[in-house]
N, C-alpha and C positions, 0 to 999 in steps of 0.2 A: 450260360445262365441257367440253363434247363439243370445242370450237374449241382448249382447253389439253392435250386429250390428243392430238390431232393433231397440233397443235406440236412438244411434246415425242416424239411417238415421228420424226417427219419431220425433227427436229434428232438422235436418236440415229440416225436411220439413214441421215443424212448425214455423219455421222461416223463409224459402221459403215465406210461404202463410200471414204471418204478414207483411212481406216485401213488399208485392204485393201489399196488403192493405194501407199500407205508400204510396207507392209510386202514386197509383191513387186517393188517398185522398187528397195528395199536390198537384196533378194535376185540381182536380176539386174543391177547395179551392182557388189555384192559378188562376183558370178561371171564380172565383164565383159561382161555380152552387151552391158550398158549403159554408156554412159563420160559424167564428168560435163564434157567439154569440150568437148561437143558444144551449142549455146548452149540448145536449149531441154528437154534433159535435165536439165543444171543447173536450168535457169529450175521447170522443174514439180518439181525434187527440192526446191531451197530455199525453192521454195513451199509446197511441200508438212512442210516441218521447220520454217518459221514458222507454221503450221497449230497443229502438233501439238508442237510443244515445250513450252506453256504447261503440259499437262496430263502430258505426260512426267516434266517437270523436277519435278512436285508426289508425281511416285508413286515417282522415284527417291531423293526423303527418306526414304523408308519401308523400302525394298531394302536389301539389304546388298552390301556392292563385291564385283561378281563378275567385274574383271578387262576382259577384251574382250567378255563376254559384258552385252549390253542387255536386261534381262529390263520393263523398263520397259514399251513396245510390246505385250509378251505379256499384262501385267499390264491394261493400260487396256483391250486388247480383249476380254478374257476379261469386266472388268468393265462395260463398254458391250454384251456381248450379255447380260449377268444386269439390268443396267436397264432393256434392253429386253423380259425374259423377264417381267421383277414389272410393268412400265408395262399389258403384254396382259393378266395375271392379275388386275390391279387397274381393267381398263377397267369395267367393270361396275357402280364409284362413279363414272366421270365422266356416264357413260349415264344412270345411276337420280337423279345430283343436276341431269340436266339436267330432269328429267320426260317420257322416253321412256318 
């Protein structure tokens, strides 16, 4: 059990830290610092939004149309650190069902 709690927080907070990455990439894209025709700017942004669109595209059925504004991103990261906040608060069944 100890080996499935590790997985799972090492998978949320790899996703944490891609997420991170999205998010101040669209930032400094959005503000130019960054330009996406530059070949491997593009290369890590589109990488980066075939990543994360599977779980975007799930949370924006839920949202309501707000125009230009992508609350989507906001949504999954708020909800990826509250996964990760109940998976620590709940380590102490994978511990106790290992026989530590």
């Amino acid at each position: 059990m100890v080996t499935l709690y590790q997985a799972l927080d090492m998978i949320l907070g790899v996703v944490y830290f891609v997420m991170i990455a999205h998010i101040v990439m669209s930032w400094l894209i959005n503000f130019q610092v960054l330009n996406l025709r530059q070949p491997l700017v593009a290369q890590i942004w589109y990488g980066l939004n075939s990543v994360l669109e599977p779980i975007y595209s799930r949370i924006r059925r839920f949202l309501p149309n707000t125009g230009m504004l992508d609350l989507a991103p906001l949504v999954a990261f708020i909800l990826i650190i509250i996964l990760r906040q109940a998976l620590r608060n709940n380590a102490g069944f994978f511990y106790s069902a290992a026989g530590f």
